[in-house]
N, C-alpha and C positions, 0 to 999 in steps of 0.2 A: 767543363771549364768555367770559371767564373767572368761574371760581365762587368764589366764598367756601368755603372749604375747613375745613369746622366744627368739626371736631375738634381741631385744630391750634390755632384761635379760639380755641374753649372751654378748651385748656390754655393758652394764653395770656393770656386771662382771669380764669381760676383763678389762675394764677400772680400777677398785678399786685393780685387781691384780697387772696391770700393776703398780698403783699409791703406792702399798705396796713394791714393788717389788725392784721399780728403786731409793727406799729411801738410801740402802745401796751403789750401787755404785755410787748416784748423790752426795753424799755427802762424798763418801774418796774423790773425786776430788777436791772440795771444803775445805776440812779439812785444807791444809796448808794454806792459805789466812784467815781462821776461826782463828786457833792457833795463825796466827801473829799478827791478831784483840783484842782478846781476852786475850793473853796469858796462860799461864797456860800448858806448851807442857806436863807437866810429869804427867798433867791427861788426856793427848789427847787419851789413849786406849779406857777408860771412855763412850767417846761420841758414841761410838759401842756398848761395853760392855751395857750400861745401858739399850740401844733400844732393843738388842736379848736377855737381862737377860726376860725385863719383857713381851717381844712378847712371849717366849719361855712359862716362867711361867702360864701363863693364857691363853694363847694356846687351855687346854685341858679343863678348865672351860667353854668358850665361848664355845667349842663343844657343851657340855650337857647340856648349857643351851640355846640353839638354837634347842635341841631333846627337852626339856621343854616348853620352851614357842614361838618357833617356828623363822624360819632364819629371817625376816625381823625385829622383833626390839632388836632383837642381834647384828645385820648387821648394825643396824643404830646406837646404841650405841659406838660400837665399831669402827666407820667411824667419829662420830663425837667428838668421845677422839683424835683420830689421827688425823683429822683438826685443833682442839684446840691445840694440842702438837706442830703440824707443824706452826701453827702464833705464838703461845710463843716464838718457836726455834728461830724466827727471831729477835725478841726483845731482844734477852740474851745480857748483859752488860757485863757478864765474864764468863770462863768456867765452874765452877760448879753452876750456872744459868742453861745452857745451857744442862748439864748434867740430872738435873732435868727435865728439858721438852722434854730432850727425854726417860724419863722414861712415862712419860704423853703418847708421842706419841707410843710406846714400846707397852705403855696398849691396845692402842685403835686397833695396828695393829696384836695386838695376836689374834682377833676375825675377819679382813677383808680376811683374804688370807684362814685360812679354810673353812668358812661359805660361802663364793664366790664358792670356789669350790663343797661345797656341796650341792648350791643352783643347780647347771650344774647338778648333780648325780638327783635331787628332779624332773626336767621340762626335762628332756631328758632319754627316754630310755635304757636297756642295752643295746640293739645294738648300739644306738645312741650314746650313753656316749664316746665309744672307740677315733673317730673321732675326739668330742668337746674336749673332755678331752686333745686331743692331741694341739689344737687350745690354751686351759689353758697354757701348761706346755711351748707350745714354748713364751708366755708372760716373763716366769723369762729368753728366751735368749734375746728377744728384749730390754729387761729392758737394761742389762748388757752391751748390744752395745750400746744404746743411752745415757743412764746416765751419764758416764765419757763425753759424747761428750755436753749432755745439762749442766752439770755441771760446766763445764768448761767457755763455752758461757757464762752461766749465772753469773758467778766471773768475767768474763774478762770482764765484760757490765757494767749491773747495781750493782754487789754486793751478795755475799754470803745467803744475808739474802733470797735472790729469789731462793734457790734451797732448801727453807724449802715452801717457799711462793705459788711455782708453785703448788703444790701439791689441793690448795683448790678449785680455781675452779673445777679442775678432779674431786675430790671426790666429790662435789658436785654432778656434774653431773649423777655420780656412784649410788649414795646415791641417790637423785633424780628418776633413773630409774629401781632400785627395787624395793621402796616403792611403784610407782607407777603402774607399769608393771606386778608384778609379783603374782599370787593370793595363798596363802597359804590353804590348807585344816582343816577346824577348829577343836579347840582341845576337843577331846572326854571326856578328864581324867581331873582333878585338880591336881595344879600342887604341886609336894613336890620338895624340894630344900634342898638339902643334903650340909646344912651351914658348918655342923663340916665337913666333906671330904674336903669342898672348902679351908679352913683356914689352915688345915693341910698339903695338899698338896701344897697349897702356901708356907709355912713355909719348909718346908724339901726341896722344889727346890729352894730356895733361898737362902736358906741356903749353898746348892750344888755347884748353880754354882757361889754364891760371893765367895766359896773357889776354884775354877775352876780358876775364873776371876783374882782374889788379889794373889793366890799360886805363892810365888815366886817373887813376885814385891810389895805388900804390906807389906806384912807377909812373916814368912820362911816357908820351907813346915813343917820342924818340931817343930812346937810352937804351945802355950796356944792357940791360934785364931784358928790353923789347929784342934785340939783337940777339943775346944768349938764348932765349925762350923758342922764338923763331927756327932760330938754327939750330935747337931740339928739336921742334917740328919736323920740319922738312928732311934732316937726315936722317931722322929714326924713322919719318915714313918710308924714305926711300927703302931705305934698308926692308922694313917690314912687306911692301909690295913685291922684292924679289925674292923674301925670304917664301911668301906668300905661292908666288910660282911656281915654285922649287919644292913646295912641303904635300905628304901624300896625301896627307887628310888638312888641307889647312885652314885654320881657326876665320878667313872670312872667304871663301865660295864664290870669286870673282865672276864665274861664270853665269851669276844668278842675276846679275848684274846686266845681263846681256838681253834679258829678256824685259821685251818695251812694260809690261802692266807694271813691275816691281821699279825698274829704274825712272819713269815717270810716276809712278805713286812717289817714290822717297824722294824725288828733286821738289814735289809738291807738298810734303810733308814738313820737308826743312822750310820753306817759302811760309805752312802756314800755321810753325812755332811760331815765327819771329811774329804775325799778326796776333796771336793768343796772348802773348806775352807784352807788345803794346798795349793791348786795350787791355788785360787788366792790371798792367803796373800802373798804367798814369790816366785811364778813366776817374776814378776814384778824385785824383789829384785835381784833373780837371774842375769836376762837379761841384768839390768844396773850394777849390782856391780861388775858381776865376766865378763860377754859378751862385760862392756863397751859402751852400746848402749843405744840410748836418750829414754825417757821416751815415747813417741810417738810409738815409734818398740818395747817395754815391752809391752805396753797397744794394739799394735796388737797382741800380742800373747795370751792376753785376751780374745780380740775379737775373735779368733777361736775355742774356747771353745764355745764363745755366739751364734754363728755360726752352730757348730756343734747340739747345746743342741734342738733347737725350728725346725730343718731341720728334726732330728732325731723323735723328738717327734709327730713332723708330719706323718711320716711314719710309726710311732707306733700307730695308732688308725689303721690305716688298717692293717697292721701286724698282730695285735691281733684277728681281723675277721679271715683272712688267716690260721694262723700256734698257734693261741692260746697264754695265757699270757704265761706258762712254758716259749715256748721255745722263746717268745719277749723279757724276759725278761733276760734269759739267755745268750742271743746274747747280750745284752744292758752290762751286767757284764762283759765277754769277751772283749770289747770294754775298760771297763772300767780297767781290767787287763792290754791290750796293751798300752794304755793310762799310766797310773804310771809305766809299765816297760820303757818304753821307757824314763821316766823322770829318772829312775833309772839310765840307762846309757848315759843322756844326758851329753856330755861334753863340753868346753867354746870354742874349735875351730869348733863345730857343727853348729853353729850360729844360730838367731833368728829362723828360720826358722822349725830346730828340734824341738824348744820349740815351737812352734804354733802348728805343726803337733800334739804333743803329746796332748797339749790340746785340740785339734778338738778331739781327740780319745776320750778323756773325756768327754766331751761332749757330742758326739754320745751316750755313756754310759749313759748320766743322761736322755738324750730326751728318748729314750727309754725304762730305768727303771721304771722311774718317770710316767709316761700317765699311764704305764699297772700295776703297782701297784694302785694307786688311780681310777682306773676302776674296778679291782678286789675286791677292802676294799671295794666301795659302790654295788658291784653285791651281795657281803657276807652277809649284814644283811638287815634288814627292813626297813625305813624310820625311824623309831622311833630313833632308833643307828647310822642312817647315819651320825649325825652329832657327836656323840663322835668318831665313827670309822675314820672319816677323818680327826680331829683334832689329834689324837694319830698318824697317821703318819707325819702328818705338825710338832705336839710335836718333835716323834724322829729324826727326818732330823735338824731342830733345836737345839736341844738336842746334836745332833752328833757336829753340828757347832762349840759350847761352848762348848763340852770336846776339839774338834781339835784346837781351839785356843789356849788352856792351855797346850795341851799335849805338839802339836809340839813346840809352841813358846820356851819350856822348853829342850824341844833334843835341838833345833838350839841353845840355850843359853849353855848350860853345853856341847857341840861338838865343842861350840867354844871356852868357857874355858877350856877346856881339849886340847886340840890343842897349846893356849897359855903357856900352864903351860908343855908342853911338850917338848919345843922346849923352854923352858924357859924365855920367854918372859910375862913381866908384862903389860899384856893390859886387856882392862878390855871389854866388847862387844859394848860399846859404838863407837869404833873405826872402825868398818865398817863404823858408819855415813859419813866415807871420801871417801866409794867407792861409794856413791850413788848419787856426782852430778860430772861432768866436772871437774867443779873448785876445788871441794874435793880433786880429781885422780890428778888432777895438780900438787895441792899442796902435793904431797907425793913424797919420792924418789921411783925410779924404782923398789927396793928389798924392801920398806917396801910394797909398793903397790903390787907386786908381791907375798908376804906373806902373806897379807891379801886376798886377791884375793882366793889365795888357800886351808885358812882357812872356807871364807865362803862357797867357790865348798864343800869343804869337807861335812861341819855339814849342807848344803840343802840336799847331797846324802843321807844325816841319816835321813833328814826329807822324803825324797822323797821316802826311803826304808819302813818306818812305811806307807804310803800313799799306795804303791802296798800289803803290809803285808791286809790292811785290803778291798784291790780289792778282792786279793784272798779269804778274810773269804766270803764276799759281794756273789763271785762264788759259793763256797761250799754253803750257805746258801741258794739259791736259790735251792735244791734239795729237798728241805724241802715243796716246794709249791705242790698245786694239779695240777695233768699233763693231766690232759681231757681239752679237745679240746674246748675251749669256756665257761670253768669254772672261 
């Protein structure tokens, strides 16, 4: 009988992680050159928004249906949405084009980044998993350092449309060497397919996070749209938890739910989206707006983060042999605690340099978290569940992303109308846009620039305070796990 051929796998897997991975930061780099092409800036959130709505939402579908009809033509499905999404992207003629294929691409990548990693849980060991899994997680830091730099390359060369375009041969390759490499064990059972779960749960998280995404910039938070959206939510979830009950085989596995490693990993996973996505939507902002400092020394203080996270994560498969997931795991939140405190008291004559440190700390935190949780969830069930169980964490870390866009984006917004309206000043948040180039800060006088400056230190401190608020729930939470020694 032929073997899975693992090596081959695991660069294959690496590859489609990487290829999922480096989509978000290859392309904010790219975004301004896209914008000026295309026009359309006041749906530039959009081109984000649309890719994690719909990776997020279906996330948890491709799980169960990779436990149904098994990882390769899951894998391949959802590899070849996201190659079609990515040649679209290049062809768009205007931004809600553009918006559109990257819901295309969105779909295809809500199925490579779980199933990749559950393929590693499937052809390697529990002992073995600890190590590989550690080799996975530092992928999302390598992504992070190369992506702004090939990003970039690829705008300043040939053109924007190459940092959607790069992506096909990779996946090819990806794609190419699971089908071919990797042998699946045949399926026993006929398969049921829990249609009404899948529509339902579609509809109630779409419903969620389009009021996440538009709360506040499309709509108000108090109107018919917040009300109508809502009450999509909730009833369709209802509905989907008892359909959920009720169905033989159904599309999310509640009982997996039940078990302390998985439902403490994923409450910690969602706690430590929302920190990934503060520090690197408005570090950046920070560094230049209120430090004053070119975009180059912002985006290294990125890189310490990308740095710390695959260095970490490395050291976390052996860890986990040594001293067990508890206490890898609980060192990895500590990390993460010191990490957003220190952004807590970070202040503008501290210079780039505190803002790098602190994101290394985060970092260190997510390498760490990140391996010994997704080693834990696949130790916890059977092969059968392995792939909804590792989609439900990929889900909540996701999940955590789009609330932390919405949440923070809305502190920094009203911290900063509050600020203005206190000091009596009619500005509206659009007015930071002057602290964020040279020529902007040029063009301001010394006192307004100096008031802006210190409106926005203020309302990141408020962003950066919710950021350590929820290290520390991330800490506490972690007591909840099992504390035997290689559990």
């Amino acid at each position: 009988m032929k073997k899975t051929n693992r090596p081959l796998v695991l660069a294959s897997v690496m590859l489609a992680m990487f290829v999922g991975a480096v989509e978000a930061t290859i392309v904010s780099t790219a975004m301004p050159s896209i914008s000026a092409d295309l026009g359309g800036f006041s749906k530039y959130s959009w081109v984000f928004s649309a890719y994690l709505l719909m990776s997020t939402v279906t996330v948890l579908l491709y799980g169960k249906l990779s436990d149904i009809f098994g990882r390769k033509p899951i894998f391949a499905v959802g590899i070849l949405l996201f190659l079609i999404g990515s040649l679209v992207c290049g062809f768009a003629t205007s931004i809600e084009e553009l918006i559109f294929y990257r819901f295309i691409q969105g779909l295809g990548a809500g199925a490579v980044l779980p199933i990749a990693t559950t393929i590693v849980g499937d052809i390697y060991s529990a002992e073995e998993r600890a190590k590989v899994q550690g080799y996975l997680s530092s992928v999302w830091g390598i992504s992070a350092v190369t992506g702004p730099a090939i990003g970039g390359m690829l705008v300043a060369t040939i053109g924007w449309q190459y940092v959607f375009w790069v992506n096909i041969p990779l996946g090819i390759l990806a794609l190419l060497g699971v089908m071919l490499f990797l042998v699946e064990p045949p399926k026993q059972q006929k398969p049921s397919i829990d249609y009404a779960g899948a529509i339902l749960l579609t509809v109630s998280l779409t419903c969620f996070l389009y009021w996440l995404v538009e709360g506040g910039v499309g709509f108000d938070w108090l109107s018919y749209e917040t009300l109508l959206l809502l009450s999509g939510t909730v009833i369709s979830g209802i509905i989907f938890v008892r359909v959920e009950r009720a169905a033989k085989d159904p599309m999310m596995p509640f009982d997996i739910w039940k078990n302390n490693a998985i439902l403490y990993a994923n409450l910690v996973s969602l706690a430590t989206g929302i920190i990934v996505i503060g520090v690197t939507s408005y570090l950046p902002t920070y560094v230049t707006g209120v430090m004053e400092q070119p975009a180059t020394i912002a985006g290294f203080t990125l890189t310490a983060m990308s740095i710390g996270w695959p260095v970490a994560a490395f050291f976390s498969g052996r860890l986990l042999i040594k001293i067990g997931y508890f206490r890898t795991t609980l060192a990895g939140c500590v990390f993460l605690v010191i990490g957003t405190m220190l952004f807590v008291f970070m202040r503008p004559e501290f210079g780039p340099f505190w803002a790098a440190i602190s994101s290394f700390f985060v970092g260190v935190g997510m390498g760490l978290t990140s391996t010994a949780f997704i080693v834990s969830i696949q130790a916890a069930v059977a092969y059968e569940q392995r792939g909804s169980a590792t989609a439900s964490f990929m889900f909540m870390r996701n999940l955590g992303s789009t609330m932390g866009v919405a949440l923070l984006g809305s502190i920094l917004n009203t911290s900063l109308l509050a600020y203005f309206k206190e000091r009596g000043e009619d500005m509206s948040v659009n007015a930071i846009n002057g602290l964020l180039t040279e020529k902007g800060r040029a063009s301001l006088s010394l006192e307004t620039l100096s008031f802006l400056q210190k409106g926005l230190s203020m309302s990141l401190q408020n962003v950066y305070g919710v950021t350590a608020l929820f290290a520390a729930i991330s800490f506490l939470l972690i007591f909840g796990l099992p504390r035997k020694k290689g559990a």
